[in-house]
C-alpha positions as CSV (number, residue, x, y, z in Angstrom):
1,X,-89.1,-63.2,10.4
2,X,-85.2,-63.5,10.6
3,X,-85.2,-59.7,9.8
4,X,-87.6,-58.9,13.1
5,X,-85.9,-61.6,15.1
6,X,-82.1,-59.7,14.8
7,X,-84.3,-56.4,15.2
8,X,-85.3,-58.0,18.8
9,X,-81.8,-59.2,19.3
10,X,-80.1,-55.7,19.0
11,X,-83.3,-53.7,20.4
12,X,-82.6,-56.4,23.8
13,X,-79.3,-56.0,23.7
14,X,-79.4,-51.8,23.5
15,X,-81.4,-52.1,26.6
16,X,-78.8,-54.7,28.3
17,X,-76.6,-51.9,27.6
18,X,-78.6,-49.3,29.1
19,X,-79.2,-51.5,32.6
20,X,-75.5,-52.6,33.0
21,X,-74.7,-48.4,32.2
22,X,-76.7,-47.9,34.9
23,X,-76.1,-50.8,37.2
24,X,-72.3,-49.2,36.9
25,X,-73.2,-45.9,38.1
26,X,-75.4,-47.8,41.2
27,X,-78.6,-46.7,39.8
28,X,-80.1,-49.7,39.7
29,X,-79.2,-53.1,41.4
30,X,-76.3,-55.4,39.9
31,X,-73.0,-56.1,40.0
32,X,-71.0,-53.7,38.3
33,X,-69.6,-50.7,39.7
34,X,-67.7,-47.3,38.3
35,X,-66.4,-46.9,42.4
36,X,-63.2,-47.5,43.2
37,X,-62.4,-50.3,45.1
38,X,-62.2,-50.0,48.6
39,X,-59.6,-49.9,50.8
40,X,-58.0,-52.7,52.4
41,X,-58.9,-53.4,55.8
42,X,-56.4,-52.4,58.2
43,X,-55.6,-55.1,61.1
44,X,-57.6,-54.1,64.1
45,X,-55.8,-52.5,66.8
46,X,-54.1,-54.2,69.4
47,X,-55.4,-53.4,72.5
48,X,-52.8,-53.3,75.8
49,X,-55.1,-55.1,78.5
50,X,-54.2,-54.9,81.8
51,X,-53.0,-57.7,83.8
52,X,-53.9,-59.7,86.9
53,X,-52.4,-58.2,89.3
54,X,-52.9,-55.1,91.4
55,X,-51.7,-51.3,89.5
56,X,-51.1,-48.2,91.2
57,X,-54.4,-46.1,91.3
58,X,-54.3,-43.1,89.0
59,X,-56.7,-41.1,87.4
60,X,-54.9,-38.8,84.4
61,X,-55.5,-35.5,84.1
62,X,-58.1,-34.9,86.7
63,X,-58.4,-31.0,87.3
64,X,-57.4,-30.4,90.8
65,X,-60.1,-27.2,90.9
66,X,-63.1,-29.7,89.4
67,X,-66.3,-28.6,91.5
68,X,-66.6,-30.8,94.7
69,X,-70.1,-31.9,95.4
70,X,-71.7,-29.8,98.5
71,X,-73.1,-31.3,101.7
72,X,-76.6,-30.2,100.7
73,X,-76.3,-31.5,97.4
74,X,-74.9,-35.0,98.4
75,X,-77.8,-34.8,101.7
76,X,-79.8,-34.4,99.0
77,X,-79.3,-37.8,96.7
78,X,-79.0,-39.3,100.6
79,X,-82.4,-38.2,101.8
80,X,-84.1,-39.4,98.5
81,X,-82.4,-43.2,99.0
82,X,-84.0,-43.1,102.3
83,X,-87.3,-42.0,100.8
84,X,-87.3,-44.7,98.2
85,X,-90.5,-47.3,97.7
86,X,-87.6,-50.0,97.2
87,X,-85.7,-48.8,100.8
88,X,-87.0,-50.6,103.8
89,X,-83.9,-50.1,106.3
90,X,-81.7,-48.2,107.9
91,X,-78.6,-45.9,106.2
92,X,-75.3,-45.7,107.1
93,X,-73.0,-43.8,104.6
94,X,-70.0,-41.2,104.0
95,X,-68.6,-39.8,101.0
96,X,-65.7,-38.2,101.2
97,X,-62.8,-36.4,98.3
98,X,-59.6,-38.0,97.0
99,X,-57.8,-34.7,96.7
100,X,-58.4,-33.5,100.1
101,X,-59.6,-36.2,102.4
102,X,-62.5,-34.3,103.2
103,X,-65.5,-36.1,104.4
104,X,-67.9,-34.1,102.6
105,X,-71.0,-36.1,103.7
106,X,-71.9,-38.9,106.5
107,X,-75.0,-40.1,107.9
108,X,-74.2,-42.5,110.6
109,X,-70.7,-42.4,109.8
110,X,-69.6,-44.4,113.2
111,X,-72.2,-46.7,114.1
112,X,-71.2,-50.4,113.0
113,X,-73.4,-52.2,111.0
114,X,-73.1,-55.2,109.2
115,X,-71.4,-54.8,106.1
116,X,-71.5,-57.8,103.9
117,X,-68.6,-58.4,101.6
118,X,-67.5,-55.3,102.0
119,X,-65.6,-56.2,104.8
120,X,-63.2,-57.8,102.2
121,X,-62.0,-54.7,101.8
122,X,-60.3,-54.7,105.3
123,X,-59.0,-58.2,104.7
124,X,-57.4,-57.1,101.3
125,X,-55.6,-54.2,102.9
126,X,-54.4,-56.0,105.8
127,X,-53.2,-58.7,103.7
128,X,-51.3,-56.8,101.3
129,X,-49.6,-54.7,104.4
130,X,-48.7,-57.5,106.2
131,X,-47.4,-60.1,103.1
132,X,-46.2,-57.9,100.6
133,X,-47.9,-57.3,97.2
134,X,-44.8,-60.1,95.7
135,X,-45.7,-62.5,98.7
136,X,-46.2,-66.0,97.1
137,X,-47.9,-69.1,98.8
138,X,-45.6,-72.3,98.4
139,X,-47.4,-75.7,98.1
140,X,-44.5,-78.3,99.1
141,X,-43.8,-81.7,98.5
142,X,-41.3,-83.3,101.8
143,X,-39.9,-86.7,102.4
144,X,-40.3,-87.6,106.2
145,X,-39.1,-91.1,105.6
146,X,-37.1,-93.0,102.9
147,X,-40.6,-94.5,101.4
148,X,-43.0,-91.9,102.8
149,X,-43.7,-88.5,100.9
150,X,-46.3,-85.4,102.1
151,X,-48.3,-83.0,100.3
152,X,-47.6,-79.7,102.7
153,X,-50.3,-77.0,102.1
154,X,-49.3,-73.5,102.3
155,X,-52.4,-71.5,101.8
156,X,-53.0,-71.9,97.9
157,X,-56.2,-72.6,97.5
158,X,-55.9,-72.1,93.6
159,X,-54.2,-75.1,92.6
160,X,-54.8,-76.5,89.1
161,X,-55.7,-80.3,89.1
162,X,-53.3,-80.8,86.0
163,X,-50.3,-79.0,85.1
164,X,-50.2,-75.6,85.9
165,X,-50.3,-72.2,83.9
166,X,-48.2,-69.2,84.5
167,X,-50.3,-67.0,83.1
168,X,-53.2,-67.7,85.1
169,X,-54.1,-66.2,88.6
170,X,-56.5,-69.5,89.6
171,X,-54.0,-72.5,88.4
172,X,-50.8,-70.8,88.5
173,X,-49.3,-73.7,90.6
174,X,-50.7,-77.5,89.0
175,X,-50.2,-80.7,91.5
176,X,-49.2,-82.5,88.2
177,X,-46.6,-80.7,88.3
178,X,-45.6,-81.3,91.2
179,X,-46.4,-85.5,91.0
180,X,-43.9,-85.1,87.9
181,X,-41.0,-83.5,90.0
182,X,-41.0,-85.3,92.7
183,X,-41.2,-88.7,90.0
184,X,-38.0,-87.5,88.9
185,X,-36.4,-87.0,92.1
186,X,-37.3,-90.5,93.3
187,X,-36.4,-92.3,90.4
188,X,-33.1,-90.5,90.9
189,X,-32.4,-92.7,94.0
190,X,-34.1,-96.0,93.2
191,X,-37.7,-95.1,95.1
192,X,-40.3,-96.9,93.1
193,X,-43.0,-96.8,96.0
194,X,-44.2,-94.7,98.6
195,X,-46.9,-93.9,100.7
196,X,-48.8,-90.2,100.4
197,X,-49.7,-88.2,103.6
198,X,-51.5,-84.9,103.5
199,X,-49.9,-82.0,106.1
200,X,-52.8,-79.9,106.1
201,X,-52.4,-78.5,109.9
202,X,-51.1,-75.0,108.6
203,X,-54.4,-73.9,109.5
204,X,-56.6,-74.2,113.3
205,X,-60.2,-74.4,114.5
206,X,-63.2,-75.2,112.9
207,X,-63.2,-75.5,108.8
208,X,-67.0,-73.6,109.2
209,X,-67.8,-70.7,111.3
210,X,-70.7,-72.4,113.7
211,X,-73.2,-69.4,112.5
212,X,-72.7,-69.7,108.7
213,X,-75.9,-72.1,108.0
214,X,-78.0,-73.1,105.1
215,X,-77.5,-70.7,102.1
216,X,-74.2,-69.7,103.2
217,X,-72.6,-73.1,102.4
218,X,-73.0,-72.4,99.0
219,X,-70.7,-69.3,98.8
220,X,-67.6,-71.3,100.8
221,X,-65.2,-73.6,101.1
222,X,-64.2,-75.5,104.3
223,X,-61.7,-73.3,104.9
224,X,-57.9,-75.4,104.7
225,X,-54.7,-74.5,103.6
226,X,-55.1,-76.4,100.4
227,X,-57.3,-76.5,97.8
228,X,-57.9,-77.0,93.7
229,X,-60.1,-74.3,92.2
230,X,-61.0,-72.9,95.6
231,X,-62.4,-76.2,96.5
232,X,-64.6,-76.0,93.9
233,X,-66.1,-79.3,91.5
234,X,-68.9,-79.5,89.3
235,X,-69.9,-76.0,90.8
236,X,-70.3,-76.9,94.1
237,X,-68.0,-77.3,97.8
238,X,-66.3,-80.2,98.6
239,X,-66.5,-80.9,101.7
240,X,-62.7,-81.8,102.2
241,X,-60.8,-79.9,99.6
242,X,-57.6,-80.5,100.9
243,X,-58.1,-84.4,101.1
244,X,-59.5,-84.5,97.3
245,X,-56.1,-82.1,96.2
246,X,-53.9,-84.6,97.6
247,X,-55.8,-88.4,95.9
248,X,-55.3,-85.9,92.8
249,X,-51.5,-85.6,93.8
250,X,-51.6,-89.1,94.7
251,X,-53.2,-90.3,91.9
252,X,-51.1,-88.3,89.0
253,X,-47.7,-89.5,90.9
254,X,-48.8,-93.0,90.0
255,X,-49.4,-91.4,86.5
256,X,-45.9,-90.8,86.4
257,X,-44.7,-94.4,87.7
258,X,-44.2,-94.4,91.3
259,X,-46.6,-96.9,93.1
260,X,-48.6,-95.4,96.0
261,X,-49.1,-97.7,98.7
262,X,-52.4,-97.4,100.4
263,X,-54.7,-94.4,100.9
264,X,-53.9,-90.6,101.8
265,X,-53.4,-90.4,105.4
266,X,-53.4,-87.3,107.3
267,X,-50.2,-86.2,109.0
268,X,-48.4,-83.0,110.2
269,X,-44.8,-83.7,108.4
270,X,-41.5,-82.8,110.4
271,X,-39.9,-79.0,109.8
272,X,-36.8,-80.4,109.0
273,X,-38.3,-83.2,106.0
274,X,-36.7,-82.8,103.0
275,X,-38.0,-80.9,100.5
276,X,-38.6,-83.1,97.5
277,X,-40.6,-80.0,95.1
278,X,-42.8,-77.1,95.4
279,X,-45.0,-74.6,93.7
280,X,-45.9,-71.9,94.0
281,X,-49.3,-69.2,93.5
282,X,-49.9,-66.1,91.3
283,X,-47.9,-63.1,93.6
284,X,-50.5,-62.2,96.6
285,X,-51.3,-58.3,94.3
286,X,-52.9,-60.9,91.4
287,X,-54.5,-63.0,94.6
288,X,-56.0,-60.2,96.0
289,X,-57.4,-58.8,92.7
290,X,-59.0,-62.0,91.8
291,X,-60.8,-62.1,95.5
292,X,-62.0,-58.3,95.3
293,X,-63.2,-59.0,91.6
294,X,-65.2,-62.1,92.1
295,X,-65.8,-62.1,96.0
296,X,-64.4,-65.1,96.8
297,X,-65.1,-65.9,100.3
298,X,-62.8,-68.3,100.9
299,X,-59.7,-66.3,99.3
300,X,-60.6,-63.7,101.8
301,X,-60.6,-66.3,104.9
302,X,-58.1,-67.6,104.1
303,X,-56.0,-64.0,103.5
304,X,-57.2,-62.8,107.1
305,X,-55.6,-66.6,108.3
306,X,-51.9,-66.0,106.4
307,X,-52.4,-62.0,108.2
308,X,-53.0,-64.1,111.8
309,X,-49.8,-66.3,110.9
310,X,-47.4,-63.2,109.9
311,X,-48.3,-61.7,113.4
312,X,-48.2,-64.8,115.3
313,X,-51.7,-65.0,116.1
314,X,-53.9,-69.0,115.8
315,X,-54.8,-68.9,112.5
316,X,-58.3,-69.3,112.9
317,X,-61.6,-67.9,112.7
318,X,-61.2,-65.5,115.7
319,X,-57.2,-65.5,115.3
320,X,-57.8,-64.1,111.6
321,X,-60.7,-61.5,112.7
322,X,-58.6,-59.6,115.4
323,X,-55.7,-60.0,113.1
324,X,-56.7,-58.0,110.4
325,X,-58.3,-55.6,112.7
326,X,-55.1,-55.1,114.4
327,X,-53.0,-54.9,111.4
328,X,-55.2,-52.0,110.1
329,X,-54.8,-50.0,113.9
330,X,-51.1,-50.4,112.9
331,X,-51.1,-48.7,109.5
332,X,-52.3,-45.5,112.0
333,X,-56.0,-46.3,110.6
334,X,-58.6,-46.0,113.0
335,X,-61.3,-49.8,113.0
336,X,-63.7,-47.7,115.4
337,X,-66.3,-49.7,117.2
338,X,-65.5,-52.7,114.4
339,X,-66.5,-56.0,115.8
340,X,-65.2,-59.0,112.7
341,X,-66.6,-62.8,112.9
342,X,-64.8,-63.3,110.0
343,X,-62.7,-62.1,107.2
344,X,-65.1,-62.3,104.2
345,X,-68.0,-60.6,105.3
346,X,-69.9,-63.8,105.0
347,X,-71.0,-63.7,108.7
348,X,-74.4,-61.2,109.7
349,X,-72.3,-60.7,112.9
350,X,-69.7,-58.3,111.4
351,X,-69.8,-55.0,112.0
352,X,-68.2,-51.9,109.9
353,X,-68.7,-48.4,110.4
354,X,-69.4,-46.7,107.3
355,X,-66.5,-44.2,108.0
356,X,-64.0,-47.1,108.4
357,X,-64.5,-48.3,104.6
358,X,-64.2,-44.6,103.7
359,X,-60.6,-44.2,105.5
360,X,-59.4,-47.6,104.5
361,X,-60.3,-46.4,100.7
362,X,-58.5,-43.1,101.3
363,X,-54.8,-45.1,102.6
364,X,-55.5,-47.7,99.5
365,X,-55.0,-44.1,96.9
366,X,-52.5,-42.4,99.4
367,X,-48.8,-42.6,98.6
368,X,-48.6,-43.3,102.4
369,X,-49.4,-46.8,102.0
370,X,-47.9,-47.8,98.8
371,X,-48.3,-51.6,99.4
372,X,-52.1,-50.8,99.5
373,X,-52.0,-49.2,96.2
374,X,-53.7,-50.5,93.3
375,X,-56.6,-52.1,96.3
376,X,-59.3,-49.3,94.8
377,X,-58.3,-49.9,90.6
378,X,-58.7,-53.8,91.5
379,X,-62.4,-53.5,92.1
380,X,-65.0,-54.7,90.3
381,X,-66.1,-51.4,87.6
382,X,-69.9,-50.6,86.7
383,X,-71.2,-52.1,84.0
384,X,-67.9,-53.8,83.1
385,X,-66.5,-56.3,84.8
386,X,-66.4,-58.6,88.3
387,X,-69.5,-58.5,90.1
388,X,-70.6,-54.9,89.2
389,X,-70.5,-56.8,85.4
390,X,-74.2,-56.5,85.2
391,X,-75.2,-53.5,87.4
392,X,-75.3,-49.6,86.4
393,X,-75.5,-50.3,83.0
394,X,-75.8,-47.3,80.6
395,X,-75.5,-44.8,83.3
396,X,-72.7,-42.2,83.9
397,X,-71.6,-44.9,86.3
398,X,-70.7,-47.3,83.9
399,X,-66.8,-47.4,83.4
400,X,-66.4,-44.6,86.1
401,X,-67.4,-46.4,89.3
402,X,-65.2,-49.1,91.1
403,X,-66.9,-50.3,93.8
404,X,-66.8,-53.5,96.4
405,X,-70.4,-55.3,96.6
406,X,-72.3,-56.8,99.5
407,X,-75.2,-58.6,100.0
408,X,-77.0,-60.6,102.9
409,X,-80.6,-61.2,103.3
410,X,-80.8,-57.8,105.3
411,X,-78.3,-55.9,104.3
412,X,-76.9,-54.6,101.0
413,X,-73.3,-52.7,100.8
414,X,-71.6,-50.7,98.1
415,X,-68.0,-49.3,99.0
416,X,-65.4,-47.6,96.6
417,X,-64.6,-44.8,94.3
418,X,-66.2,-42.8,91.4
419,X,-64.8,-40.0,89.3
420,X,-67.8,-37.9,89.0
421,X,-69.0,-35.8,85.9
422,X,-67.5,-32.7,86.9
423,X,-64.3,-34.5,87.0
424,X,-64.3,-35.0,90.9
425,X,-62.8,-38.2,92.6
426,X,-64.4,-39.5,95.6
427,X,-64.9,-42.4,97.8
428,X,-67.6,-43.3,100.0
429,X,-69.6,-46.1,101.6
430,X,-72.9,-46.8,101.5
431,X,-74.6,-49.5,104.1
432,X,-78.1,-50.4,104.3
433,X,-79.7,-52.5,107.5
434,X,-82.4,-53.7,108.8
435,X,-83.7,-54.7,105.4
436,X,-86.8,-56.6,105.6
437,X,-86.4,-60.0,104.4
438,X,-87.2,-60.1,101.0
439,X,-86.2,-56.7,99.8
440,X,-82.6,-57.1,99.8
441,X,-82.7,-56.9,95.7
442,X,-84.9,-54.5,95.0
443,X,-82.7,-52.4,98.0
444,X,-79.7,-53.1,96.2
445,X,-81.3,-51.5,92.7
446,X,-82.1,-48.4,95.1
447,X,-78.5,-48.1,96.2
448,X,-77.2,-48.7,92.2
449,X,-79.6,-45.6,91.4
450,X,-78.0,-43.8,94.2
451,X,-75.0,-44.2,93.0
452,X,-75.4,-43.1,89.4
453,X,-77.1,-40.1,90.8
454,X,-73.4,-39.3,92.6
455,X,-71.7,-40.2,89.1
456,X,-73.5,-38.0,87.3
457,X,-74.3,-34.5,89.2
458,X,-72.5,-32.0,90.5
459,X,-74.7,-32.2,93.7
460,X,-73.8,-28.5,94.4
């Protein structure tokens, strides 16, 4: 029996052998291996991402003799957007090319409709033009008595609640920082209590324009001269940011030891106060990025307000409208039969030819207007990011499309520039009207498909 038991032994091991013979060569499963080791992984490339602020628009290597698109061709994609089961309005478009400023199609090119948000793009331009690209907005801190300080808003709207961040675009400048500096300064000469005014008069007229109603309360601030996170908490409006931003002020310079006697009060501080600290934004280029990315209506109002105050104009609802109307007619563009409410698009009242957009997009990728470059490269791209994030997915849009969105309950905009398949840049703007209430979404889908369609051919 011991005889047959080693015979089992060596005839099991022989055939352990075997397996692990084979388990080396990967015949079988297991664990061994004759492959050489693999490599070592090699740290993952770091990637050089772009920055907040606004970049000149280029695109490399584009062949200047690239087929254009014909009029037929681009009629064409235009007819069949008119014709589609999802289209219940009215069209309004041009398309025109980069290289030569050709309009090489328009279908009502000069009747003003309403445009939706992207009348921001207007607003942007103007800004930029009038301010500067470096332009910063300066939240100050003054002194207009011995125990008296005032919060003074300048137009940031992006505060941080805290301290700030100097890499951000929305918190660049934090009132806690501010509460600390001005601590310091009135420790320095014995001030241990004080009372806190708000000086938020930079701005006039109504906070609301009187026919934004219902819906469109939830896509805007009262529109003030100060503000943290755009007015924003908990995801919804306060209903006097600029109040709220200064009990944060007040509350974090009691954080820092200086007792605050009473309330905030409300009053317009002297020019000539001393200036006890101040702040200030992201540079207006980053500003206007974020606003074209996200649509932020009340980044745009309050632009087309800071556009009224460089040109001396009330800086108000109607002060801001025929402000950055007249600061476009000065560039040498020509605003047409263009009729603003307002400055964000926000109102169904505006009106925008679509041939306006088009030579507005043209100046923002001219070397005319250099302070307007980077305007077109700041908009949201297909399928990537801002609020084109999630349309025209996984079509030749995708990546090559940069366009400015709009949407109201009867109307539905698209506006900027695509580098087609052939290697051809244009711009153009697209407005549907007349929509029947309802259908806005499924028109908007329409207009994405339109769109890809212009990516993709060579429409010749």
């Amino acid at each position: 029996m011991r005889g047959r038991g080693v015979a089992v032994l060596a005839g099991a091991l022989a055939l352990l052998g075997v397996y692990g013979a084979a388990d080396a060569a990967d015949v079988v499963p297991g664990v061994l291996t004759t492959e050489a080791p693999p490599p070592e992984a090699r740290p993952y490339p770091e990637l050089a991402l772009p920055g907040d602020g606004l970049v000149p628009a280029s695109v490399p290597e584009l062949d200047p003799e690239a087929p254009r698109p014909t009029g037929a061709g681009l009629s064409a994609l235009t007819r069949a957007l008119g014709e589609d089961y999802r289209m219940t309005g009215t069209i309004g478009m041009v398309v025109a090319d980069v290289a030569t400023g050709e309009v090489l199609h328009a279908r009502d090119p000069d009747t003003p409709r309403t445009t939706a948000s992207s009348v921001k793009l207007l607003t942007a331009a103007a800004a930029l033009d009038a301010l500067g690209p470096g332009h910063q907005l300066t939240t100050r801190v003054v002194r207009p008595a011995p125990d008296a300080v005032t919060l003074v808003g300048g137009g940031d709207i992006m505060l941080a609640d805290g301290q700030g961040d100097q890499d951000a675009v929305n918190g660049r400048a934090g009132l806690a920082d501010l509460a600390a500096a001005t601590a310091e300064t009135l420790a320095a000469d014995g001030t241990t209590s004080v009372s806190v005014a708000l000086d938020d008069s930079l701005f006039t007229g109504p906070v609301h324009l009187p026919d934004w109603g219902g819906i469109d309360l939830n896509y805007v601030m009262p529109i003030q001269p100060l503000a943290v996170d755009v007015g924003q908490a908990d995801q919804y409006y306060l209903p006097d940011p600029a109040l709220a931003a200064a009990r944060a002020f007040a509350e974090a310079l009691a954080g820092h030891g200086v007792d605050v006697a009473g309330g905030v009060t409300r009053a317009a501080a002297p020019a000539d106060a001393e200036v006890l600290a101040e702040a200030a934004s992201a540079p207006l280029n980053q500003v206007v990025r974020h606003m074209l990315k996200t649509s932020d209506n009340s980044l745009a109002e309050v632009l087309g307000r800071l556009v009224a105050l460089d040109r001396g104009v009330e800086p108000s609802f109607d002060g801001a409208a025929a402000s950055v109307q007249a600061q476009l007619t000065d560039l040498g563009l020509g605003v047409g039969e263009t009729h603003l409410a307002d400055t964000s698009g926000l109102s169904v009242q505006d009106r925008v030819p679509a041939g306006v957009l088009v030579e507005v997009l043209l100046a923002t990728l001219s070397e005319e207007h250099p302070a307007l470059s980077g305007v077109t490269a700041a908009l949201p791209v297909a399928g990537l990011d801002g609020t084109l994030a999630e349309r025209l997915t996984d079509t030749p849009a995708s990546g090559s499309l940069r366009a400015k969105t709009g949407t109201l309950v009867e109307s539905v905009s698209l506006s900027g520039s695509v580098v087609t398949a052939d290697g051809r840049h244009l711009v153009f703007a697209t407005l549907l009207n007349d929509l029947e209430v309802g259908t806005a979404l499924q028109a908007r889908l329409a207009v994405d498909d339109w769109a890809a369609e212009l990516a993709a051919c060579g429409c010749r």
